[in-house]
Biopython code that builds the backbone (N, CA, C, O; Angstrom):
import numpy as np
from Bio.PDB.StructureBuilder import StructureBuilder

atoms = [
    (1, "UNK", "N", (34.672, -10.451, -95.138)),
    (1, "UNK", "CA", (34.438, -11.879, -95.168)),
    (1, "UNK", "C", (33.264, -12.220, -96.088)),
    (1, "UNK", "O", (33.386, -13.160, -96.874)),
    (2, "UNK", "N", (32.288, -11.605, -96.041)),
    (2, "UNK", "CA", (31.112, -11.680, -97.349)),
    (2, "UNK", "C", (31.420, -11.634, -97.917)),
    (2, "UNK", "O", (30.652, -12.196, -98.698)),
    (3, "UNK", "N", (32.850, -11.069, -98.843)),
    (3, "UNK", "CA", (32.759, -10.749, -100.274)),
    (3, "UNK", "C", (34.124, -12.471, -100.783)),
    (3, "UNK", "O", (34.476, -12.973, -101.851)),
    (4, "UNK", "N", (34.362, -12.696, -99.642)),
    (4, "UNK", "CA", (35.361, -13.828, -99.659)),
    (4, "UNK", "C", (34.124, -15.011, -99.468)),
    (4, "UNK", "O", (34.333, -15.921, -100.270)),
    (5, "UNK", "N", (33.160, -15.204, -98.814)),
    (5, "UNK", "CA", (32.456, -16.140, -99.200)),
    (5, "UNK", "C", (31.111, -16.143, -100.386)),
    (5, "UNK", "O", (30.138, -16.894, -100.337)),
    (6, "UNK", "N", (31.307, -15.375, -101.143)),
    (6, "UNK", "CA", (30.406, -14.755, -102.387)),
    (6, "UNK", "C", (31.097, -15.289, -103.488)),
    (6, "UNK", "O", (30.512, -15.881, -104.395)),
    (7, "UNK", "N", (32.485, -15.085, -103.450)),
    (7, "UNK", "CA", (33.433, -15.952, -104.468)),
    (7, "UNK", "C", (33.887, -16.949, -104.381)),
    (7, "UNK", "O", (34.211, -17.442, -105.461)),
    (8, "UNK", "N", (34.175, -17.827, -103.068)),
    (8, "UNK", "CA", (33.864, -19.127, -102.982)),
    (8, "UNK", "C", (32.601, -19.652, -103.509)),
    (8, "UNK", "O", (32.590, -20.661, -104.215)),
    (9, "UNK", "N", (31.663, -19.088, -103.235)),
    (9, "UNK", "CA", (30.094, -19.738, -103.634)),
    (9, "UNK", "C", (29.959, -20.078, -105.110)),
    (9, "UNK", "O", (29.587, -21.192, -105.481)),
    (10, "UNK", "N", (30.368, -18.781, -106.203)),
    (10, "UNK", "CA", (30.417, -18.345, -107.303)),
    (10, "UNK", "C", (31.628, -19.124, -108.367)),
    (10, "UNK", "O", (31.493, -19.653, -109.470)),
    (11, "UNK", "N", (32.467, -18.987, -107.758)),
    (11, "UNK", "CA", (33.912, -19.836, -108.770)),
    (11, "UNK", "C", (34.154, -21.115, -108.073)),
    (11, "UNK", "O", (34.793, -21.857, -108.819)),
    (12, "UNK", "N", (33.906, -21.636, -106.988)),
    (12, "UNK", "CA", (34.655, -23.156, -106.338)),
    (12, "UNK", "C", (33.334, -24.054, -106.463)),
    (12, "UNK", "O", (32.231, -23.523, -106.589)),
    (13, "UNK", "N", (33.486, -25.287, -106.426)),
    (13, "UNK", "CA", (32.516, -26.591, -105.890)),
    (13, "UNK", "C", (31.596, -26.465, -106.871)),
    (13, "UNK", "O", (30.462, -26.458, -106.392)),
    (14, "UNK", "N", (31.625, -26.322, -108.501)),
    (14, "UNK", "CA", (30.564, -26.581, -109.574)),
    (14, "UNK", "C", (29.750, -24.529, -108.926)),
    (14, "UNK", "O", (28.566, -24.263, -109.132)),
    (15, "UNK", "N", (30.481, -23.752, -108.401)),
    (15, "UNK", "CA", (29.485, -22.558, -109.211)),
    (15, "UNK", "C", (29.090, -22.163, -110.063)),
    (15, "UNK", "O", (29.383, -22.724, -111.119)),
    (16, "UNK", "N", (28.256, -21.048, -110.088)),
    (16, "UNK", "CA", (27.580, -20.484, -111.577)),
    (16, "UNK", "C", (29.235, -19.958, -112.381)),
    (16, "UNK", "O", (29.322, -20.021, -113.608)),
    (17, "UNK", "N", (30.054, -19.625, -111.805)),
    (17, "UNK", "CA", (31.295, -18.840, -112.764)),
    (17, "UNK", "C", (32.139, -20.348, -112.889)),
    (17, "UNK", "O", (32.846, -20.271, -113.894)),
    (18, "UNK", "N", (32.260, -21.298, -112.413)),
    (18, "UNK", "CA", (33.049, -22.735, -112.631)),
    (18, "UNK", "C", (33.090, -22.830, -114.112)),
    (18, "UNK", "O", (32.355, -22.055, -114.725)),
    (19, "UNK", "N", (33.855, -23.681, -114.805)),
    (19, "UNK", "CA", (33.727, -23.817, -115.979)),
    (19, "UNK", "C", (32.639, -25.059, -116.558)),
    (19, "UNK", "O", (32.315, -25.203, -117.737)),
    (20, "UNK", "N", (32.224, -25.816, -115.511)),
    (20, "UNK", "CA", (30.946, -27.162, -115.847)),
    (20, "UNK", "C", (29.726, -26.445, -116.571)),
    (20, "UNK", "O", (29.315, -26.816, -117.670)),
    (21, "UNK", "N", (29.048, -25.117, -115.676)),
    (21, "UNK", "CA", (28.281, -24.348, -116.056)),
    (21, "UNK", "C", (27.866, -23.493, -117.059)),
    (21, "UNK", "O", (26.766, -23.116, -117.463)),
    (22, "UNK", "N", (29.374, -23.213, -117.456)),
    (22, "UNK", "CA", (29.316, -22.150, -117.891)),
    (22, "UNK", "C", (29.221, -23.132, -119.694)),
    (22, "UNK", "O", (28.519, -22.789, -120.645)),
    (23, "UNK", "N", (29.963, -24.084, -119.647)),
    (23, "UNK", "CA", (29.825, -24.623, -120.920)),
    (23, "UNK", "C", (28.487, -25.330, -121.047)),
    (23, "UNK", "O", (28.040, -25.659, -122.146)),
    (24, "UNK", "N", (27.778, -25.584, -119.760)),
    (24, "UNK", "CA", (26.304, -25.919, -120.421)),
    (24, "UNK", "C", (25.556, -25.221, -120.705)),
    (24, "UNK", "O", (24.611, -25.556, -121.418)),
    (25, "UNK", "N", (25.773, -23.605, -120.091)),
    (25, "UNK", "CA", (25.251, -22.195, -120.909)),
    (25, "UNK", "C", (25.421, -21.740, -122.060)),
    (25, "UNK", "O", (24.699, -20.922, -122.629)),
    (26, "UNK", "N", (26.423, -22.265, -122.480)),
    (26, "UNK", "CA", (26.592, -22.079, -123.775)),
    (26, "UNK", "C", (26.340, -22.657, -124.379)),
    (26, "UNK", "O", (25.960, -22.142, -125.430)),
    (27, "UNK", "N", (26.305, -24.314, -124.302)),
    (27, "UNK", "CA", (26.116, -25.110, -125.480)),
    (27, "UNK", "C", (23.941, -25.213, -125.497)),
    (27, "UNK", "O", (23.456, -25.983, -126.326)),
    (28, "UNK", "N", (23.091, -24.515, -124.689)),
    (28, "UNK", "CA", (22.324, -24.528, -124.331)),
    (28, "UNK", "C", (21.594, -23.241, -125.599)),
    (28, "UNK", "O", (20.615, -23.401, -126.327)),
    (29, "UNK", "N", (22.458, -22.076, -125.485)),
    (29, "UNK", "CA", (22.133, -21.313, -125.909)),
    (29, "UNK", "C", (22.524, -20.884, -127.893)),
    (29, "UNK", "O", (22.157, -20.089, -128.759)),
    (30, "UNK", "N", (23.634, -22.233, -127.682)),
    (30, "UNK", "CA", (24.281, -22.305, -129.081)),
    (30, "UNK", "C", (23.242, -23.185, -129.674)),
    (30, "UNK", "O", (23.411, -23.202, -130.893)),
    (31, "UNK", "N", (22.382, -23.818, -129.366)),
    (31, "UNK", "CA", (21.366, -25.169, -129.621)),
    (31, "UNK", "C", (19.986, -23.841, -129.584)),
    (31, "UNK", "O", (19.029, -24.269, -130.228)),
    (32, "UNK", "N", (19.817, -22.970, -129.228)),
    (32, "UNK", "CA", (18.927, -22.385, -129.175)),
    (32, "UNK", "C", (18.987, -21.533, -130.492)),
    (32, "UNK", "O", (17.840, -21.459, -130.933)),
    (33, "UNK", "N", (19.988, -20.775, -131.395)),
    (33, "UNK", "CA", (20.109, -20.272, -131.890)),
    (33, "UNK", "C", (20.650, -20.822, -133.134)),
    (33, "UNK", "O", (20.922, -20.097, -134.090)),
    (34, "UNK", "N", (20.815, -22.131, -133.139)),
    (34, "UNK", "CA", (21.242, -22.977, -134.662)),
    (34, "UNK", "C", (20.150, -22.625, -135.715)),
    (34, "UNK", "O", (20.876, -21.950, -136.446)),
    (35, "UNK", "N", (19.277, -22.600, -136.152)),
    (35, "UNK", "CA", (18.639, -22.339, -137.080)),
    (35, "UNK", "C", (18.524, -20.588, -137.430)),
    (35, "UNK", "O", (18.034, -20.059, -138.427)),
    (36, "UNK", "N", (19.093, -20.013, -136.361)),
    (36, "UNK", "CA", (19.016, -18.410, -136.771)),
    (36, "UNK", "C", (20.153, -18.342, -137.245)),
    (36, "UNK", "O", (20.079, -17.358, -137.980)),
    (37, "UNK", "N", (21.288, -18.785, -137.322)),
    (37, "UNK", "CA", (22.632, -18.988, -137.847)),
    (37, "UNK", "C", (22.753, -19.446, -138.864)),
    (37, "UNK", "O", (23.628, -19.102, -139.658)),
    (38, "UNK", "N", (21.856, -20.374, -139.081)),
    (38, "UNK", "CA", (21.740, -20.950, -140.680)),
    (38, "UNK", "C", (20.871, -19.995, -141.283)),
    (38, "UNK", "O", (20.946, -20.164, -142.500)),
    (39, "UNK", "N", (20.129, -19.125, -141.024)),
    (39, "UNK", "CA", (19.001, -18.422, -142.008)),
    (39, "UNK", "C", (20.265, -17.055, -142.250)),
    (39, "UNK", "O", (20.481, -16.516, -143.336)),
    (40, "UNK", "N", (20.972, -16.717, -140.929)),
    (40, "UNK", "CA", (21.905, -15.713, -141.440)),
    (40, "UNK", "C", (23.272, -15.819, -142.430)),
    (40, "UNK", "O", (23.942, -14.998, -143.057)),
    (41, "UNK", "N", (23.311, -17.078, -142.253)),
    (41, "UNK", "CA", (24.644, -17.527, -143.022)),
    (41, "UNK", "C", (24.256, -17.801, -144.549)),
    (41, "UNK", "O", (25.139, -17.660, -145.395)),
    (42, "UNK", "N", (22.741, -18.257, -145.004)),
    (42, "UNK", "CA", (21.865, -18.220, -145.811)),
    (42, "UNK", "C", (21.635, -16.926, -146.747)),
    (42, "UNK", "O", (21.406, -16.962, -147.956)),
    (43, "UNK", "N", (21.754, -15.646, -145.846)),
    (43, "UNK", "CA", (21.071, -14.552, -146.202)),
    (43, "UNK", "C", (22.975, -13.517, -146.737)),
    (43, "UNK", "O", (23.241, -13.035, -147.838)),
    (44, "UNK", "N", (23.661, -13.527, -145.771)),
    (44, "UNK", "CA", (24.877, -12.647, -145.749)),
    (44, "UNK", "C", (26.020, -13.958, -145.665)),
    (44, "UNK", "O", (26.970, -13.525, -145.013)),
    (45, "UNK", "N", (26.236, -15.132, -146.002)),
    (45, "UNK", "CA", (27.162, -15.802, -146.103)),
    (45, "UNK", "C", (28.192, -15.725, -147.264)),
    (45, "UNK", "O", (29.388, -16.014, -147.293)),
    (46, "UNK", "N", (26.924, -15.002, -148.686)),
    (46, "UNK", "CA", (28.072, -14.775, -149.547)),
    (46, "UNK", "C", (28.350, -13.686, -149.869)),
    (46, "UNK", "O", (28.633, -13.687, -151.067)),
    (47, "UNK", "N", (28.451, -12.413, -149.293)),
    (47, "UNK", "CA", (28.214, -10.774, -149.147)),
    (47, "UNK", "C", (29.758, -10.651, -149.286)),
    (47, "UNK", "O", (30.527, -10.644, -148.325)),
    (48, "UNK", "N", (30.154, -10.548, -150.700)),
    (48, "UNK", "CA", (32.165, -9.969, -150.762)),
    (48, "UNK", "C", (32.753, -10.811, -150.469)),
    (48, "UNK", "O", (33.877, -10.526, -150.055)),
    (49, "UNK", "N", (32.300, -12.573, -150.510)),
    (49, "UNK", "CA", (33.317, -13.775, -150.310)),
    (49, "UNK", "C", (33.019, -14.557, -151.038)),
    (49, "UNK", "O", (31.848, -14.809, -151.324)),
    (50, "UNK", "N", (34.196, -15.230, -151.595)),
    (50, "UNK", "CA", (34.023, -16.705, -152.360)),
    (50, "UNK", "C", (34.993, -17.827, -151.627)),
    (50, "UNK", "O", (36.219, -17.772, -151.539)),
    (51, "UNK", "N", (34.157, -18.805, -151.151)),
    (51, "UNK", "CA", (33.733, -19.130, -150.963)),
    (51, "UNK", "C", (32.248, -18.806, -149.980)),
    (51, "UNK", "O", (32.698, -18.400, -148.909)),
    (52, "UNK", "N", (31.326, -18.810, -149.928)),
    (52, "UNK", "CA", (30.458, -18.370, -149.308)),
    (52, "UNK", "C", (30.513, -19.117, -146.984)),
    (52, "UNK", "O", (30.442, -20.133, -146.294)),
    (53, "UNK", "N", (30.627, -18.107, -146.932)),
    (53, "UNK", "CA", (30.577, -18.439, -145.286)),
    (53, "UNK", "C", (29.749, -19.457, -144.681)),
    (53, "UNK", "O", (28.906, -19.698, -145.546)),
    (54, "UNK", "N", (29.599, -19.936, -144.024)),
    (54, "UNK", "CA", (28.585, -21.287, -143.540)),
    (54, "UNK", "C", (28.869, -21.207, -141.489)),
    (54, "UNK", "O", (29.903, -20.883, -140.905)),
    (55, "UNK", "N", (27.955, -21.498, -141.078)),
    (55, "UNK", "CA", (27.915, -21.992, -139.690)),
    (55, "UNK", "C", (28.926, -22.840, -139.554)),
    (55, "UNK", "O", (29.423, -22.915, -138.431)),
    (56, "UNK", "N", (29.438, -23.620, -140.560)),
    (56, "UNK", "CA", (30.672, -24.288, -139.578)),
    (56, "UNK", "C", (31.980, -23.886, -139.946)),
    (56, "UNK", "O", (32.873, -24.715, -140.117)),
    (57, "UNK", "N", (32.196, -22.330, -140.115)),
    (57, "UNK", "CA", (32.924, -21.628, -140.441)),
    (57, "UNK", "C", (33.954, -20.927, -139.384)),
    (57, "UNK", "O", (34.932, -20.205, -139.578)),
    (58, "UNK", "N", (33.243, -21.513, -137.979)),
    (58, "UNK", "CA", (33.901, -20.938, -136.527)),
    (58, "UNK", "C", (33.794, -19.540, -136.514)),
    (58, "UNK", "O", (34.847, -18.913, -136.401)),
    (59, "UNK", "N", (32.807, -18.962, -136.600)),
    (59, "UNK", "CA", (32.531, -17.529, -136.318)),
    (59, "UNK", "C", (31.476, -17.659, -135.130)),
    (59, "UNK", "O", (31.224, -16.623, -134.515)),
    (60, "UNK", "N", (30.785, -18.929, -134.720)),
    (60, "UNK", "CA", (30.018, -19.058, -133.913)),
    (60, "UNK", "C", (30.506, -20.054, -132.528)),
    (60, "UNK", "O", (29.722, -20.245, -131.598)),
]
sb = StructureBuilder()
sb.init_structure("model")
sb.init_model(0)
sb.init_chain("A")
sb.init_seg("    ")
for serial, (resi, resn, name, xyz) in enumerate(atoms, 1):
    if name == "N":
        sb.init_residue(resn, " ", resi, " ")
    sb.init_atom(name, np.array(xyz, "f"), 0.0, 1.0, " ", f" {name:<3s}", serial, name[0])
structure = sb.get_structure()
């Protein structure tokens, strides 16, 4: 029964595994890392490609 109310807690009613959360973890951590994405896309964006790669290239 613990392990049945551990996953209720976790996936139902806005848990940490719900999907509300989980996309504000991400978009939290995608906002945290925008300027390291541009210095890398900056540095290796045009490494063996033409057109040169960019952040809004959906690799991120």
């Amino acid at each position: 029964m613990q392990f049945a109310d551990r996953v209720n807690k976790y996936f139902c009613n806005g848990g940490l595994l719900t999907a509300a959360p989980n996309i504000q973890r991400w978009m939290t951590r995608a906002d945290q890392i925008d300027l390291a994405i541009i210095a890398e896309s900056a540095r290796w964006g045009d490494a063996k490609r033409h057109p040169p790669r960019t952040k809004d290239d959906g690799r991120v």
